[in-house]
N, C-alpha and C positions, 0 to 999 in steps of 0.2 A: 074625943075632944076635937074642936072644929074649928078653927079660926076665921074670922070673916073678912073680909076685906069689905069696908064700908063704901059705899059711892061707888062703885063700879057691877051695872048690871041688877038685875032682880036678887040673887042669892049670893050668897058668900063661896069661898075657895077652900074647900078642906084639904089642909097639910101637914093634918097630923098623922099621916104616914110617911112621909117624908121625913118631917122632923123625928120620931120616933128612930128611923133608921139611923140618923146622925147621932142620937144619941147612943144607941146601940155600939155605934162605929167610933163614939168618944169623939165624935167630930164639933160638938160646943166648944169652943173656948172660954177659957173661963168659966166653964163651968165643972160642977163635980158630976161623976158619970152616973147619972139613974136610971133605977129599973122603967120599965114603960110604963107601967103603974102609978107609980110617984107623977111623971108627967102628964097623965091624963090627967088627975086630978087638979094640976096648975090651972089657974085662972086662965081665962082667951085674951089676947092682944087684940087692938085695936089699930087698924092702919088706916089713915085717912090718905087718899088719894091726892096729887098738886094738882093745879090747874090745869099741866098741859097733859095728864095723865086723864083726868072728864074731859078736853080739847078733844085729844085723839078719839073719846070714845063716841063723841058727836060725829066726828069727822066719817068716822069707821060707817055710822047708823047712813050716814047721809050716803054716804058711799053705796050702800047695799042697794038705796032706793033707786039706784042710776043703773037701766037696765045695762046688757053687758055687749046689745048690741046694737048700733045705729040703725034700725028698720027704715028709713027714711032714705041715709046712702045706701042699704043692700038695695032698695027699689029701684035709685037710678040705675044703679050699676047693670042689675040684671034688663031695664027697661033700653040700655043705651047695647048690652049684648045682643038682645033679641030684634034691634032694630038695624045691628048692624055697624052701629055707629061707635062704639067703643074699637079703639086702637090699641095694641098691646105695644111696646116697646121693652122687646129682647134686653136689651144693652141696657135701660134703665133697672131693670129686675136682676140683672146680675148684679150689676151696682148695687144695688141694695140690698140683695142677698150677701155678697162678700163686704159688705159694711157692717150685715148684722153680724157676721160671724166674725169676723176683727175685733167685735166689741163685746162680744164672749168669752173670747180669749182673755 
């Protein structure tokens, strides 16, 4: 048995190994405990997904398309090393080192 979840993605989510296990473990409520048999045979449920559930999934896709690096600033940056002209500032980089790890904590 396979339940699907509708609107999200090309194929469905199968959890009927999961749920099997809970019924296994009496963990239904309200319900009476059956064999795994009995429950394959039950009908599949339907889940319709909300809106901000297809949001997210939009959001997610658009997301993928946005590479993961600025190639544009890595160019200045190495063009501004190699010329020379890039300045490092110690004391700002600590600063922001111990800012990131403050906010870790």
């Amino acid at each position: 048995m396979a339940d699907k979840i509708n609107g999200y993605g090309g194929g469905g989510v199968d959890i009927s190994t999961t749920r099997l296990r809970a019924i296994e473990r009496g963990e239904n409520a309200g319900q009476s405990r059956k064999p795994a048999s009995a429950s394959a045979s039950a009908s599949a449920d339907d889940v319709q997904l909300t809106h901000t559930a297809t949001s997210l999934k939009q959001i997610e896709t658009r997301l993928a398309s946005i590479p993961d690096v600025d190639r544009a600033r890595v160019e200045a940056v190495r063009q501004r090393v190699e010329s020379g002209t890039w300045k490092m500032d110690a004391n700002r980089i600590a600063d922001r080192l111990m800012r990131f790890e403050r906010d870790l904590a």
